[in-house]
C-alpha positions in Angstrom: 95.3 90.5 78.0 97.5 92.2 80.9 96.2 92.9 84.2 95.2 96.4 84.7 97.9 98.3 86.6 96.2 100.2 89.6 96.7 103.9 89.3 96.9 104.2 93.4 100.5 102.3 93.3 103.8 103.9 93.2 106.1 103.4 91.3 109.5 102.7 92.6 112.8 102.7 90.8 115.0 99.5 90.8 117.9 99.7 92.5 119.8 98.7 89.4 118.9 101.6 87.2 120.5 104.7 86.3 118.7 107.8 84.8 120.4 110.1 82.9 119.5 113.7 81.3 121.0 115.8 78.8 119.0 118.6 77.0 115.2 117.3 78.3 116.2 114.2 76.9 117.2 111.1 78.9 118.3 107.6 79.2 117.4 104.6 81.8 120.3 102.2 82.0 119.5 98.9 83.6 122.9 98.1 85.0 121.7 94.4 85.6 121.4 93.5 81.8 122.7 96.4 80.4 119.7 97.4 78.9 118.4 101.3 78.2 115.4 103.0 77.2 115.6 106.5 75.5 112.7 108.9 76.2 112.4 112.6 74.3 110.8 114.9 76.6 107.9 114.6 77.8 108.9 110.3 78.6 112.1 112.5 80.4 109.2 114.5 82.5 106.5 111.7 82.9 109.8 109.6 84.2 110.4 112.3 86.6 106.8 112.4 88.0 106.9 108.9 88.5 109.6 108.4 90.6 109.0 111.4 92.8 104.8 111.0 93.1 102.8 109.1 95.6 100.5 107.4 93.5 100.4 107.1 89.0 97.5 108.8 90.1 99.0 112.0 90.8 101.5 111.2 87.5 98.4 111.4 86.2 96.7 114.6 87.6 100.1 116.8 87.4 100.1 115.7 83.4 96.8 116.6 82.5 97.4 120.1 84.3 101.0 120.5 82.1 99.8 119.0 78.7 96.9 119.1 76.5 95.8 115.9 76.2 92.8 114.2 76.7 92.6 112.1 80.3 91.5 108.7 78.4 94.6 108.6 76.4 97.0 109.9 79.1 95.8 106.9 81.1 96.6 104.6 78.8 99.8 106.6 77.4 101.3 106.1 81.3 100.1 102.7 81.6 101.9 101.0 78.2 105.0 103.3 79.6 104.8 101.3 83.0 104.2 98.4 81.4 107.4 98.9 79.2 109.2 99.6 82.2 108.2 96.9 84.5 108.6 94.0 81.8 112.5 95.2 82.0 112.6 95.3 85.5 113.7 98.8 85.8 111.1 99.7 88.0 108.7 98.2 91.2 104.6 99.0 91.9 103.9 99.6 95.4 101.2 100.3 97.3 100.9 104.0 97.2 
């Protein structure tokens, strides 16, 4: 089973990635492998409030204020997306 990923880090983009929007949609482009990951709206804002928040955290609290979902599953919801993004190196955890 994977570590559990601390919900104090930040997350950091790599410096290799490109993000792109168009219509609340978006793309990550990992310009080291030429890789991409497609996200539909609400990956486009969750993407957004990663890379600009101090801590998943605050992702965290600033979701549950914007969407109706229960806290348990937007927990885990941000964690696979991290996951996801970390296993193609497109982003970095720091401490927050």
């Amino acid at each position: 089973m994977d570590p559990e990923i601390p919900f104090s880090s930040r997350v950091v983009a790599s410096d290799q990635v490109m993000f792109r929007e168009l219509d609340g949609e978006a793309v990550i482009l990992n310009l080291n492998d030429d890789s991409y990951y497609g996200l539909d709206e609400v990956g486009t804002r969750l993407w957004q409030l990663l890379i600009s928040s101090e801590s998943l955290e605050a992702v965290c609290q600033t979701m549950l204020n914007e969407y109706d979902v229960p806290d348990d599953t937007l927990r885990r919801d941000i964690e696979e997306f991290v996951r996801q993004l970390l296993s193609r190196r497109m982003i970095e955890l720091r401490d927050a």
